[in-house]
DSSP file (Angstrom, degrees, kcal/mol; ACC not computed):
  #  RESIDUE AA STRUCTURE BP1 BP2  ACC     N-H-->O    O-->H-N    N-H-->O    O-->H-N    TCO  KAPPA ALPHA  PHI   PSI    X-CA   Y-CA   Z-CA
    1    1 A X              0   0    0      0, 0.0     2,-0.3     0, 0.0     9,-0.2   0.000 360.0 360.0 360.0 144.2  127.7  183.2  327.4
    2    2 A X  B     -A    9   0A   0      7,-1.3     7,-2.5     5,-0.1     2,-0.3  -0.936 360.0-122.6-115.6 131.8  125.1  181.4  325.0
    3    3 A X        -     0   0    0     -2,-0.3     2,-0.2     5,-0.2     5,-0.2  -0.487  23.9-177.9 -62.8 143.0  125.4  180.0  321.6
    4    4 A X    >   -     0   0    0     -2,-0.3     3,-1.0     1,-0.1     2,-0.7  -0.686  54.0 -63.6-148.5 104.3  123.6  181.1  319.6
    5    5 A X  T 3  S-     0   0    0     -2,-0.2     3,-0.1     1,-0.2    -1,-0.1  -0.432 114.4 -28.9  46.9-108.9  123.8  179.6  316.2
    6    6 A X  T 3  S+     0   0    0     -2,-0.7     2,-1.2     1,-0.2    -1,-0.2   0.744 133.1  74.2-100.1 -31.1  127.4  180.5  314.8
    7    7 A X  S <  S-     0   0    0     -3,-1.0     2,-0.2    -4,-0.1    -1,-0.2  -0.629  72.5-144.8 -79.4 100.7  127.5  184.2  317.3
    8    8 A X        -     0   0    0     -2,-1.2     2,-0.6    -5,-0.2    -5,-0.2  -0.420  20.4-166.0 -44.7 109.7  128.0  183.9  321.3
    9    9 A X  B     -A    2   0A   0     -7,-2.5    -7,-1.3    -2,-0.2     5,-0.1  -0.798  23.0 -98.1-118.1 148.3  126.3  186.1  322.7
   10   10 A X     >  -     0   0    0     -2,-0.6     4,-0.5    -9,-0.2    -1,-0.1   0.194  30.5-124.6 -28.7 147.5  126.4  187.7  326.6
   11   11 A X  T >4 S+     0   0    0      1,-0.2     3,-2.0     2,-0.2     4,-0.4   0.992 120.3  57.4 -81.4 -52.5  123.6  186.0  329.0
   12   12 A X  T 3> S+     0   0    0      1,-0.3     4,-1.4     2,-0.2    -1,-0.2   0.710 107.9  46.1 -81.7 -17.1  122.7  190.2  329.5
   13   13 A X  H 3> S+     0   0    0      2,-0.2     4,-0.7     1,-0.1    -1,-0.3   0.532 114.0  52.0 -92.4  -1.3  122.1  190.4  325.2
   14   14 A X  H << S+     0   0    0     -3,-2.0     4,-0.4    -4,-0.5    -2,-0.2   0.831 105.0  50.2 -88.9 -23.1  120.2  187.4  325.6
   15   15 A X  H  > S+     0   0    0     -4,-0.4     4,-2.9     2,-0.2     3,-0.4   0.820 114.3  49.4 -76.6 -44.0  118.0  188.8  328.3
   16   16 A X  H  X S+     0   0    0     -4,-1.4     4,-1.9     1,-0.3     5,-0.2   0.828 100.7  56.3 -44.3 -50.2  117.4  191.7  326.2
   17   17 A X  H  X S+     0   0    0     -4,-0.7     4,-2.5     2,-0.2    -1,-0.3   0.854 108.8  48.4 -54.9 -33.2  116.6  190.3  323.5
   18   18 A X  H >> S+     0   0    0     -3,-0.4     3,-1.5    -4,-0.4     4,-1.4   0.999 107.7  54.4 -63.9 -72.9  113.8  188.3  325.2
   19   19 A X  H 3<>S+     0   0    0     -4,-2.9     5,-1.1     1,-0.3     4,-0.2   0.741 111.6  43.2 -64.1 -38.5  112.5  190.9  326.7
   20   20 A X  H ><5S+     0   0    0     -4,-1.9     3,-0.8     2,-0.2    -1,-0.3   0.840 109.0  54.8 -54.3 -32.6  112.2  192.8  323.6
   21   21 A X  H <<5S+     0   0    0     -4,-2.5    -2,-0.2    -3,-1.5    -1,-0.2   0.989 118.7  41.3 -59.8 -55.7  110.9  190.0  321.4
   22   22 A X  T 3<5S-     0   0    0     -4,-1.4    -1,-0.2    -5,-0.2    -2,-0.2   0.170 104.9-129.4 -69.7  14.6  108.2  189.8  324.3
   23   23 A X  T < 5 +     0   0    0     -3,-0.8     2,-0.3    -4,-0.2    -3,-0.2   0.836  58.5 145.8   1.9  90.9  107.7  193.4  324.7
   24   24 A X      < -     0   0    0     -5,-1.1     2,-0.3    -6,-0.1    -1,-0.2  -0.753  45.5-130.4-130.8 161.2  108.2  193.0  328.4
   25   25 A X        -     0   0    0     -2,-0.3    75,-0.3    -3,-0.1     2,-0.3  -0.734  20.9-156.5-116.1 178.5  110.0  195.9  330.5
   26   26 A X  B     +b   51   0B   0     24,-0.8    26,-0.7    -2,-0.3    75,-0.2  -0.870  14.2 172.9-178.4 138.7  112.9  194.9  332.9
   27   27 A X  E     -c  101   0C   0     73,-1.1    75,-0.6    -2,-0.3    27,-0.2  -0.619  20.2-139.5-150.1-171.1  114.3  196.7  336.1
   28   28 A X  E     -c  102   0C   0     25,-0.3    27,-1.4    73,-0.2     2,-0.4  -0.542   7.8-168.3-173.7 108.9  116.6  196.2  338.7
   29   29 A X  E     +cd 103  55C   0     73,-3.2    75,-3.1    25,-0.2     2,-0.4  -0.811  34.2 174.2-121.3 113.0  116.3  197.1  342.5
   30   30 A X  E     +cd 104  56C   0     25,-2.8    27,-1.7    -2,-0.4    75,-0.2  -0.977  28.8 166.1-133.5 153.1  120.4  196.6  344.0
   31   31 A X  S >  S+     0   0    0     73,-1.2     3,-1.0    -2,-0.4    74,-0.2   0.697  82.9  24.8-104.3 -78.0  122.3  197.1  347.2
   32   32 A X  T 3  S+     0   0    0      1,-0.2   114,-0.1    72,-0.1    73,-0.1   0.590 117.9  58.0 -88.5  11.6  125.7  195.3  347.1
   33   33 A X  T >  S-     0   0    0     71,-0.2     3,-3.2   112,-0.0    -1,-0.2   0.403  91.6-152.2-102.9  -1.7  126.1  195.2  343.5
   34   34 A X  T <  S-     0   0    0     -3,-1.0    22,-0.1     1,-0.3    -2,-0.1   0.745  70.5 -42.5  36.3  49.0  125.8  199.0  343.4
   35   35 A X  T 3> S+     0   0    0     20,-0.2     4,-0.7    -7,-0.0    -1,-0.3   0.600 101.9 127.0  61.7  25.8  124.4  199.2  339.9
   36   36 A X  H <> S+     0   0    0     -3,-3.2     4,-1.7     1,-0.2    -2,-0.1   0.872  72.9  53.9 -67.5 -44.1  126.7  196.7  338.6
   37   37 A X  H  > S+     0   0    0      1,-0.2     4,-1.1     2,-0.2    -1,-0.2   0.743 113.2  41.3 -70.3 -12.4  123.4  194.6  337.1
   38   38 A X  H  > S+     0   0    0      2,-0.2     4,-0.5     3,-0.1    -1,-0.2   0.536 104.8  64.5-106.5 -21.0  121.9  197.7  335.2
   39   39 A X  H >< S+     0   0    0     -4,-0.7     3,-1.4     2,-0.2    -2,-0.2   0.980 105.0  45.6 -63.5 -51.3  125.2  198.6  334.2
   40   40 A X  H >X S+     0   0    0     -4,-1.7     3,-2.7     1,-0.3     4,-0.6   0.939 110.2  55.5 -26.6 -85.1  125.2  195.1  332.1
   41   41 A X  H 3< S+     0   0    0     -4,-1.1    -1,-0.3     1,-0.3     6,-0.2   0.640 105.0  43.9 -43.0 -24.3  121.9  195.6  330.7
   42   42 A X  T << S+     0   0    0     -3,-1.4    -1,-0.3    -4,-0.5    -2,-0.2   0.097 101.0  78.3-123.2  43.8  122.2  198.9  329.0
   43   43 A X  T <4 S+     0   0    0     -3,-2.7    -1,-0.2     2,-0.1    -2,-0.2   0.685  80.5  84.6 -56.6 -45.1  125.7  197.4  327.6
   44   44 A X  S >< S-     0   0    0     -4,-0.6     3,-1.0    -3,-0.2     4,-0.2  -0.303  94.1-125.3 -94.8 119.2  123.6  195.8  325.6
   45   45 A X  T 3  S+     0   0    0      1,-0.2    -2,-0.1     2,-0.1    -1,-0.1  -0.567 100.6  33.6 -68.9 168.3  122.4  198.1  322.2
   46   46 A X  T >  S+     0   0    0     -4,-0.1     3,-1.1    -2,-0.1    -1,-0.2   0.015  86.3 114.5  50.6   7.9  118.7  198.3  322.1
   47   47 A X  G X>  +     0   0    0     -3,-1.0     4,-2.4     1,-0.3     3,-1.9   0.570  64.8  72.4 -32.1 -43.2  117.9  198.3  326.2
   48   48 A X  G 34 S+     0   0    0      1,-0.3    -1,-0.3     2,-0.2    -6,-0.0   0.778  85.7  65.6 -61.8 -31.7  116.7  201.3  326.3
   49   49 A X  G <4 S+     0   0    0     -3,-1.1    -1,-0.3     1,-0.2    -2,-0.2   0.581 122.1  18.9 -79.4   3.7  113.5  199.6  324.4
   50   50 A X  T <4 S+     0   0    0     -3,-1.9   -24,-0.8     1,-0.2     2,-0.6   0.458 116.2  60.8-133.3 -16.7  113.0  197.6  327.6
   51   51 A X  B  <  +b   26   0B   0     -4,-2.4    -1,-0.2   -26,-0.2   -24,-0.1  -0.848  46.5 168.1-126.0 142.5  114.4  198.9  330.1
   52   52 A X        -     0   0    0    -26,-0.7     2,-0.3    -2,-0.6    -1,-0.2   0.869  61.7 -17.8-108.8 -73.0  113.7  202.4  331.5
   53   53 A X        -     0   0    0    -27,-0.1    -1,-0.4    43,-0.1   -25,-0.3  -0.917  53.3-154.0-138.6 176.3  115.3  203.0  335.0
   54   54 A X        -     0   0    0     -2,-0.3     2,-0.5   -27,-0.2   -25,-0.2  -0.793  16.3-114.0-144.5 179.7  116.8  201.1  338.1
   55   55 A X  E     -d   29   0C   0    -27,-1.4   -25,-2.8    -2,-0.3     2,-0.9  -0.977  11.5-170.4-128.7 100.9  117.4  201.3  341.6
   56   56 A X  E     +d   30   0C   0     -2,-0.5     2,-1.6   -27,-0.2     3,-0.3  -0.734  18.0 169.2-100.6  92.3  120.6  201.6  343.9
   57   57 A X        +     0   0    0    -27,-1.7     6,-0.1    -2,-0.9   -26,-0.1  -0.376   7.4 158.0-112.1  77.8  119.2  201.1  347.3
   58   58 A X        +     0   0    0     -2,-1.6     2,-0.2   -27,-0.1    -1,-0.2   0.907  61.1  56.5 -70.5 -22.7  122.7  200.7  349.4
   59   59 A X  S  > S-     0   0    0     -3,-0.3     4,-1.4     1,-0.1     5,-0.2  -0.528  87.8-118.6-117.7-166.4  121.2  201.6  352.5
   60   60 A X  H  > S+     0   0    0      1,-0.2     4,-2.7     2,-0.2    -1,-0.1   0.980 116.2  44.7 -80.2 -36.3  118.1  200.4  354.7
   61   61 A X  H  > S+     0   0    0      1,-0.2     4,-4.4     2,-0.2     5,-0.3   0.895 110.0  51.3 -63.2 -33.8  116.3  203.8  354.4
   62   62 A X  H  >>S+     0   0    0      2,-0.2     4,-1.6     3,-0.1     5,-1.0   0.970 113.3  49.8 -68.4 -44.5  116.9  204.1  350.6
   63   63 A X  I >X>S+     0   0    0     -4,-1.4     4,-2.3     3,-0.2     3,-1.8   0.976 115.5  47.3 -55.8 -77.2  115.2  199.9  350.5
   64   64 A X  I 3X5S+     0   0    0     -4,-2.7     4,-1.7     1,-0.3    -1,-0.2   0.910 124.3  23.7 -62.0 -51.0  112.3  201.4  352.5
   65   65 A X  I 3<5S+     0   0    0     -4,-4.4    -1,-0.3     1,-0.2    -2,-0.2   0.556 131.6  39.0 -96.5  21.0  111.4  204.9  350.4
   66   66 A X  I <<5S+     0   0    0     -3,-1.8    -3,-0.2    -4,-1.6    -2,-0.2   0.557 135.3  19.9-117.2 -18.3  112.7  204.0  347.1
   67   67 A X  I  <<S-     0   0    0     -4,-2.3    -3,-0.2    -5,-1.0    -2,-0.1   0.626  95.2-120.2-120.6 -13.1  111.4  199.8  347.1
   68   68 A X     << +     0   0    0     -4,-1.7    -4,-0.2    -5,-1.1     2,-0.2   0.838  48.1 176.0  66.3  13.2  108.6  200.1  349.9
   69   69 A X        -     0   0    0     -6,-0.6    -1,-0.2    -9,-0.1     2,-0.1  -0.532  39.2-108.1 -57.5 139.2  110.9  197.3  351.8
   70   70 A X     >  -     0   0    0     -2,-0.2     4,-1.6     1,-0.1     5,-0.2  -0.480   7.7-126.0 -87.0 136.6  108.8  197.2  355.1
   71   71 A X  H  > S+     0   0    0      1,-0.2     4,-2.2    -2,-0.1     5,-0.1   0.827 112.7  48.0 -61.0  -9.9  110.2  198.7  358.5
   72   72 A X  H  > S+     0   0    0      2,-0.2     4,-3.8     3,-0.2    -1,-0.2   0.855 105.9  49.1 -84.0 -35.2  109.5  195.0  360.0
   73   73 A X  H  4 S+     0   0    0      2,-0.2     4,-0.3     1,-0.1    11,-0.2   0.787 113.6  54.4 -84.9 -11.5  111.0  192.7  357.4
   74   74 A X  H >X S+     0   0    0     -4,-1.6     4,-3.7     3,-0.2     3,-1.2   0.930 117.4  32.1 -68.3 -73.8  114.2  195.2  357.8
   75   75 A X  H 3< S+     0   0    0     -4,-2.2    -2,-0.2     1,-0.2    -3,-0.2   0.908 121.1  48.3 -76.4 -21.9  114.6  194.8  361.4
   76   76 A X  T 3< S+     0   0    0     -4,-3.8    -1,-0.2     1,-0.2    -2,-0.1   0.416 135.6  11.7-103.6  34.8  113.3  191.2  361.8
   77   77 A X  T <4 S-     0   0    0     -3,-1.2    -3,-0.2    -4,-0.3    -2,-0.2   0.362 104.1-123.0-149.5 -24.0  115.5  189.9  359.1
   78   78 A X     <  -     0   0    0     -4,-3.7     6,-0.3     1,-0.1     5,-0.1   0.701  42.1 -76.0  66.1 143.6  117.8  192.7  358.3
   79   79 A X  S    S+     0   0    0      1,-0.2     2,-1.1     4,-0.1    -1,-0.1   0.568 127.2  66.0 -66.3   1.4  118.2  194.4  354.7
   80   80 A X  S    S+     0   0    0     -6,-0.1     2,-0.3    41,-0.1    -1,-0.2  -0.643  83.8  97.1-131.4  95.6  120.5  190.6  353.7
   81   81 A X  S >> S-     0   0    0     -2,-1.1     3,-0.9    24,-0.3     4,-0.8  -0.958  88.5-104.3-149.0 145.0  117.8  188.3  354.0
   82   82 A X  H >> S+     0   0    0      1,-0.3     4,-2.4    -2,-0.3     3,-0.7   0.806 114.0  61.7   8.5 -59.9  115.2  186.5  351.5
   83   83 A X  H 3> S+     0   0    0      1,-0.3     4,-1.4     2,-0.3    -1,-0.3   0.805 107.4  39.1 -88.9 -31.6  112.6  188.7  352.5
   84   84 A X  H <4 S+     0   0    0     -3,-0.9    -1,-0.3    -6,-0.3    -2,-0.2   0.543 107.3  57.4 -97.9  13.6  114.1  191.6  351.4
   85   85 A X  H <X S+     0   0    0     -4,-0.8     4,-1.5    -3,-0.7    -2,-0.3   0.503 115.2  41.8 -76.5 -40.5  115.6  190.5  348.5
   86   86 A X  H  X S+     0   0    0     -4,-2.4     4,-3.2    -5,-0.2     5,-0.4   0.963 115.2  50.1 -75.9 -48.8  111.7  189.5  347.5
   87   87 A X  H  < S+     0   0    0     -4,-1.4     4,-0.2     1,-0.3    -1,-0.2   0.514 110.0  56.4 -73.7  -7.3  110.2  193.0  349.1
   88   88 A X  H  > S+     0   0    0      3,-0.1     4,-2.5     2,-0.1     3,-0.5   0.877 116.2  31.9 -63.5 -83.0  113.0  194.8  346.8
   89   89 A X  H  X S+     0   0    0     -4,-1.5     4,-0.8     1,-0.3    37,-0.3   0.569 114.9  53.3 -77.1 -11.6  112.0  193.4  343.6
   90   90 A X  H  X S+     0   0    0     -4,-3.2     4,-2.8     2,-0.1    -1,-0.3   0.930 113.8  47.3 -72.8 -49.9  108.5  193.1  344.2
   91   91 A X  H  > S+     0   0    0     -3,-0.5     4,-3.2    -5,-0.4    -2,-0.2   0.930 114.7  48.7 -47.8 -54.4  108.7  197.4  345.2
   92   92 A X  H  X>S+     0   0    0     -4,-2.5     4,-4.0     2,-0.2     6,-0.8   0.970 111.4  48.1 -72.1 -38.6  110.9  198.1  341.8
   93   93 A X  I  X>S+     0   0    0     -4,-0.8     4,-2.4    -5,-0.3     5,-0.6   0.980 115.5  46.1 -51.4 -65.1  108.4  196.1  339.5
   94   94 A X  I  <5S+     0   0    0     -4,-2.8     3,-0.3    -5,-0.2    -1,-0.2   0.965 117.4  42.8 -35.5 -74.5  105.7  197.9  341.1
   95   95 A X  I  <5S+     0   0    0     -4,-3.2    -2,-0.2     1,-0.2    -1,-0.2   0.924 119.7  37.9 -35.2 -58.5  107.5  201.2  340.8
   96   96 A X  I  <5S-     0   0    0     -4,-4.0    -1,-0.2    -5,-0.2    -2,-0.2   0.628 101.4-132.1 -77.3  -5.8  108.9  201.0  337.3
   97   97 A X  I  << +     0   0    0     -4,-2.4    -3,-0.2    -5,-0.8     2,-0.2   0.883  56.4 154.6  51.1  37.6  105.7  199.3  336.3
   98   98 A X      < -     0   0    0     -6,-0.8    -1,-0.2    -5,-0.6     3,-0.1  -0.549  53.1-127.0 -85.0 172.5  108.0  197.0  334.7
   99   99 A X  S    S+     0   0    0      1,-0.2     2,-0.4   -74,-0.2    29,-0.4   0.643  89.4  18.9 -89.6 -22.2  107.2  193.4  334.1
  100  100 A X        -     0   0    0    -75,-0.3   -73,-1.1    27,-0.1     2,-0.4  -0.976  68.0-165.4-145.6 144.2  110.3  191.6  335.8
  101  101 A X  E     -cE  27 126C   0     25,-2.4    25,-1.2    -2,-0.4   -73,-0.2  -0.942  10.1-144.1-126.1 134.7  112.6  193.1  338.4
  102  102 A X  E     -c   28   0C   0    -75,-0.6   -73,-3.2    -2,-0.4     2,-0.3  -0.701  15.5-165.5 -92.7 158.7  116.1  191.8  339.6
  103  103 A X  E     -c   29   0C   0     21,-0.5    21,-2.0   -75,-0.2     2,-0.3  -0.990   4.6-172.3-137.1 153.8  116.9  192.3  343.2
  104  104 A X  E     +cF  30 123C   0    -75,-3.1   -73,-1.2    -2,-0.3    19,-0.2  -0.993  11.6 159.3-134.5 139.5  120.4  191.9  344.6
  105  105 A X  E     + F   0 122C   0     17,-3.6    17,-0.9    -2,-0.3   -24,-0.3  -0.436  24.1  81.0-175.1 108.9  121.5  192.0  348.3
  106  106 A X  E     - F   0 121C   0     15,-0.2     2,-0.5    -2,-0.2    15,-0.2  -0.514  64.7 -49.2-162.1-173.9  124.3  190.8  350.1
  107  107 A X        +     0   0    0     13,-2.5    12,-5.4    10,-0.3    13,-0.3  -0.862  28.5 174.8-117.9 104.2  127.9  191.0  351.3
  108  108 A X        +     0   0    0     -2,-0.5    38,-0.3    10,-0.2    37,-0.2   0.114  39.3 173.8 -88.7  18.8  130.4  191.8  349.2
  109  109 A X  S    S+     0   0    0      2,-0.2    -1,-0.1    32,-0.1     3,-0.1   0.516  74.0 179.9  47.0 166.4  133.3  192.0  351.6
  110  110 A X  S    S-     0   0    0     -3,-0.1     2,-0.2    32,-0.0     8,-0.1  -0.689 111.4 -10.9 -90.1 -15.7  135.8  192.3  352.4
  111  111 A X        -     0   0    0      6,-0.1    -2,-0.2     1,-0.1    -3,-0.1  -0.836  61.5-134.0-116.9-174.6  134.3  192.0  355.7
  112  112 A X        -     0   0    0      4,-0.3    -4,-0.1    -2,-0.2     5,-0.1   0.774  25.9-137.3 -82.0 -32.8  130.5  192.1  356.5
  113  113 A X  S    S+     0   0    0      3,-0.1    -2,-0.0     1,-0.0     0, 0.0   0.445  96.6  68.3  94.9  15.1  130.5  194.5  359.6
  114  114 A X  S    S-     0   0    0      2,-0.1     3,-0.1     0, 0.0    -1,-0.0   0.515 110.3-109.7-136.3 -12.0  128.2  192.2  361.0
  115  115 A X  S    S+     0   0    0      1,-0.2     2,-0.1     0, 0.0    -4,-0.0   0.502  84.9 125.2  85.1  16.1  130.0  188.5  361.9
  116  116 A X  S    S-     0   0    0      1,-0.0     2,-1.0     4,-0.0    -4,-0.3  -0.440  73.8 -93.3 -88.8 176.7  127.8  187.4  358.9
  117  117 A X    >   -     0   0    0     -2,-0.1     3,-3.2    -3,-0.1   -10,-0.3  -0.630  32.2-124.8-120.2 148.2  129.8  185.7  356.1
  118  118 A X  T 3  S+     0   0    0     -2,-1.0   -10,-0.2     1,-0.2     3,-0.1  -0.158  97.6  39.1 -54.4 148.9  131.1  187.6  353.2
  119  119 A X  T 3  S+     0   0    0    -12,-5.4    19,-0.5     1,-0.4     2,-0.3   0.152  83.2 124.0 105.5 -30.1  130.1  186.3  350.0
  120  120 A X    <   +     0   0    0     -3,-3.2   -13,-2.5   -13,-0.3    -1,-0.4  -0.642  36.6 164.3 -79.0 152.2  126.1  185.4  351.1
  121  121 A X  E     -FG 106 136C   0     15,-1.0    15,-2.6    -2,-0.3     2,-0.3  -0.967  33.7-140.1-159.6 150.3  123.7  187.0  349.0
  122  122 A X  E     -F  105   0C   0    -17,-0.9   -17,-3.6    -2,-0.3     2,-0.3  -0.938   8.3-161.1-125.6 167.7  120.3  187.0  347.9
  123  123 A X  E     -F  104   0C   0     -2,-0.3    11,-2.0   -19,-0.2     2,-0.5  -0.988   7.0-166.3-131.7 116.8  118.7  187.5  344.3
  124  124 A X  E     - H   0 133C   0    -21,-2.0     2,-0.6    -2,-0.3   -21,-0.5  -0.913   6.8-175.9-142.2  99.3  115.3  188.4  344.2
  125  125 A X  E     - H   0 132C   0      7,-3.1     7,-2.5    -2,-0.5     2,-0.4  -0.894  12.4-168.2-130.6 125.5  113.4  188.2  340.4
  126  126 A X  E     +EH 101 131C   0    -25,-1.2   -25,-2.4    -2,-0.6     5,-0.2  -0.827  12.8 167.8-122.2 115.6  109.8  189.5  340.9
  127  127 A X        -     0   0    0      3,-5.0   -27,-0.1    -2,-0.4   -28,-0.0  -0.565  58.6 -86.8-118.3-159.1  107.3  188.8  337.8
  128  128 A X  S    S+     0   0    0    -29,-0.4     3,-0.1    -2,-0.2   -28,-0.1   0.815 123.5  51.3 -78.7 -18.3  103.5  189.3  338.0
  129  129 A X  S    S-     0   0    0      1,-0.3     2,-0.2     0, 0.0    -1,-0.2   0.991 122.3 -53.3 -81.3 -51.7  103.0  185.5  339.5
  130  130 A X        -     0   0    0     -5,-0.1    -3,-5.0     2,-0.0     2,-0.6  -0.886  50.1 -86.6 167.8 171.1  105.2  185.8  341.8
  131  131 A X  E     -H  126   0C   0     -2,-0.2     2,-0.3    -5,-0.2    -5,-0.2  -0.954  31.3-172.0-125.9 121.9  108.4  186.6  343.3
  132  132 A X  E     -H  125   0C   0     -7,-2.5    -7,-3.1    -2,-0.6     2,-0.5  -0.874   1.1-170.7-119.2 163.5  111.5  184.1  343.7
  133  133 A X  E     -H  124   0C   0     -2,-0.3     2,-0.8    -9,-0.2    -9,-0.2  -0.913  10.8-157.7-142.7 155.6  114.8  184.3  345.4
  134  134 A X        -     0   0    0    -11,-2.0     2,-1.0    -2,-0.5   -11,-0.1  -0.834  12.4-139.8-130.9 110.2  117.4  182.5  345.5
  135  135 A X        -     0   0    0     -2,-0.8   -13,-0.2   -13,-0.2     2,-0.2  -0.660  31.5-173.4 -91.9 106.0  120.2  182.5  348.5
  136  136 A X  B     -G  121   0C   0    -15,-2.6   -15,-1.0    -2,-1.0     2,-0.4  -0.588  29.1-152.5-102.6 175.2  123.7  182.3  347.2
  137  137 A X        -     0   0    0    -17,-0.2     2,-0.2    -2,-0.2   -17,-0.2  -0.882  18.7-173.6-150.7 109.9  127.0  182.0  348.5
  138  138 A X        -     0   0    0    -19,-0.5     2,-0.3    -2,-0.4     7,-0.1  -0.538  13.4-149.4-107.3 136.8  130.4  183.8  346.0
  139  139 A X        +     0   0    0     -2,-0.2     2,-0.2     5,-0.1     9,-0.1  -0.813  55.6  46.4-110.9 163.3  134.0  183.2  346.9
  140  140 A X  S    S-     0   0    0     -2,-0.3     2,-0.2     4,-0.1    -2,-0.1  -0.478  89.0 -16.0  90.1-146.8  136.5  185.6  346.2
  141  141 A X    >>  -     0   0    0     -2,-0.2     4,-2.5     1,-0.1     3,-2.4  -0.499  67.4 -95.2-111.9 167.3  137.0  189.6  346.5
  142  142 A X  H 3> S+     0   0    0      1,-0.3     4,-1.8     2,-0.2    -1,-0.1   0.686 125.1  47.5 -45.5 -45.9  134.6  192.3  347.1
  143  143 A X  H 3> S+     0   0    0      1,-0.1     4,-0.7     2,-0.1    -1,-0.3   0.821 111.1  46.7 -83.6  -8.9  134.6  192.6  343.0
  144  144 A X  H X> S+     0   0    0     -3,-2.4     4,-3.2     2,-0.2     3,-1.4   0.919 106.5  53.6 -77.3 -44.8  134.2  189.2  342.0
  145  145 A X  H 3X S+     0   0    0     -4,-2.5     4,-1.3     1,-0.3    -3,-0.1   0.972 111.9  52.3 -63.0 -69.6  131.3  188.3  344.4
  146  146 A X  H 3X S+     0   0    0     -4,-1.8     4,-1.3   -38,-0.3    -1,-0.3   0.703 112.8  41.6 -33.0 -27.1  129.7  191.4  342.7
  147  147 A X  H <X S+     0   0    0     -3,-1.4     4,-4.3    -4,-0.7     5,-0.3   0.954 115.3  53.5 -81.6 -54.4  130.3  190.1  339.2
  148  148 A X  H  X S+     0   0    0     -4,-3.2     4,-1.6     1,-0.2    -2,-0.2   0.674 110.1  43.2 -46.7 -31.3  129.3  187.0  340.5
  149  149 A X  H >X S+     0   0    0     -4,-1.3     3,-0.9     2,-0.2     4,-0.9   0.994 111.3  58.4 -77.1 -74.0  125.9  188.2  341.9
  150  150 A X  H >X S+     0   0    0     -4,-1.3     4,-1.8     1,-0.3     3,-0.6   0.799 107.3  41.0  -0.1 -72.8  125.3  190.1  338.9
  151  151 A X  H 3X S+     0   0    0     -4,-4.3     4,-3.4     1,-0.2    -1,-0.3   0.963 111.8  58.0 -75.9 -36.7  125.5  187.3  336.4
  152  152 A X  H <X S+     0   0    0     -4,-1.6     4,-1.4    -3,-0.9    -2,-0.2   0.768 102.5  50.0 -42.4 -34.7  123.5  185.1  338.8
  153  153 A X  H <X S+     0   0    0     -4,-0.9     4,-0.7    -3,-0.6     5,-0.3   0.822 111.0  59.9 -79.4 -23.1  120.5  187.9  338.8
  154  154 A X  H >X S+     0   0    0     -4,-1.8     4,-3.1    -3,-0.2     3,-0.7   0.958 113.7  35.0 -55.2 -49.5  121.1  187.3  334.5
  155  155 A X  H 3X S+     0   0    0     -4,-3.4     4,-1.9     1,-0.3    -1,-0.2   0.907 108.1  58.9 -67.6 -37.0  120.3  183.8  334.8
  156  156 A X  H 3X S+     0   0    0     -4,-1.4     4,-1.2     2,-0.2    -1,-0.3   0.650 115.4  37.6 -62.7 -34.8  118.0  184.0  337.1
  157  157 A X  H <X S+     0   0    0     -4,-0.7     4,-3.1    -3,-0.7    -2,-0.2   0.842 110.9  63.3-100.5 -41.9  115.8  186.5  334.6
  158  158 A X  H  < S+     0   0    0     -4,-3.1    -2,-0.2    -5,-0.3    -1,-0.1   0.832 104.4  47.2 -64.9 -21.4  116.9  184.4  331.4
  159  159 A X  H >X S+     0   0    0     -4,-1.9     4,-2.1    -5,-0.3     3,-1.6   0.914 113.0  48.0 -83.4 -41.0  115.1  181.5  332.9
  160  160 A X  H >X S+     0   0    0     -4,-1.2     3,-4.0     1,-0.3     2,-2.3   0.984 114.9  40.5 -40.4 -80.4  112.3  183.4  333.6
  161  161 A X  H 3< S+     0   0    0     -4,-3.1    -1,-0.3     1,-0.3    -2,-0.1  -0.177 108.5  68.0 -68.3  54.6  112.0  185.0  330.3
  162  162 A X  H <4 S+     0   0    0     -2,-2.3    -1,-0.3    -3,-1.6     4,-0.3   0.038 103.6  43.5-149.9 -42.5  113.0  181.5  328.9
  163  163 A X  H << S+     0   0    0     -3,-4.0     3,-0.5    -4,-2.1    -2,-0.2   0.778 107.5  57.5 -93.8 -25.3  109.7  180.3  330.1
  164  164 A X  S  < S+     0   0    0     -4,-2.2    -3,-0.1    -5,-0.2    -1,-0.1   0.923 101.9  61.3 -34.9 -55.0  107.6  183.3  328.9
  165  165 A X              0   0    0     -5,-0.4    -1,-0.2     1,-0.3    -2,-0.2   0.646 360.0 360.0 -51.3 -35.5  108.9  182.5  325.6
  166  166 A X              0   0    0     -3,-0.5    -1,-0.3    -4,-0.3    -2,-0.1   0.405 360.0 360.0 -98.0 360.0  107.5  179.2  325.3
């Protein structure tokens, strides 16, 4: 949450609001958060005036024809990596022809099915310079690491559009 003068308002009504003040569009390309970030955002009244549609791409074939995730950066990195956490959000921006895109993609337990450890995730926020991602690691159960992910991809766009601003 952010102050904001005397009202606190949600890091996802803050992102909105930037993005409207900046008439910027906003998207959101996700795997283990299963549309938990896009749910946030059109919490928010007025969203719709930036944000159009989003992306739930839980599995590696949905990443490849809905985000243009590459069959190579999938097998030599596997859909919870960096690299497809950038090649997500760079693919939804493109698509939605929005101007910033979150990506989320991880393990949200309770196990990984894979001996990888629950809780790692990457966050993917894709503008026209460039894309960065950011490899986290959330404690706790299958919904909290989601929440956790979730508000991590908020911040992650509120610094961005934080620097727009200026």
């Amino acid at each position: 949450m952010i102050r904001q003068g005397v009202r606190i308002v949600t890091t996802e009504e803050y992102v909105i609001r930037l993005c409207i003040q900046n008439k910027m569009k906003i998207t959101c390309a996700e795997s283990c958060t299963g549309g938990l970030l896009a749910s946030k955002l059109v919490s928010v009244a007025g969203a719709s005036d930036c944000f159009e549609r989003s992306y739930v791409t839980y599995s590696d074939r949905a990443k490849k024809e809905e985000l243009m995730v590459s069959e190579e950066t999938l097998c030599k990195w596997t859909a919870v990596s960096g690299q497809t956490a950038a090649e997500m959000a760079v693919g939804a921006r493109r698509r939605a022809q929005a101007d910033i895109a979150l990506s989320v993609t991880g393990y949200a337990g309770p196990d990984s099915g894979s001996g990888e450890e629950v809780g790692l995730v990457y966050i993917g926020c894709a503008v026209k310079d460039g894309v960065n991602v950011q490899e986290c690691h959330f404690q706790g159960t299958r919904t909290q690491i989601r929440e956790q992910a979730a508000d991590m991809a908020l911040h992650m766009a509120l610094e961005q559009l934080s620097a727009a601003d200026k």
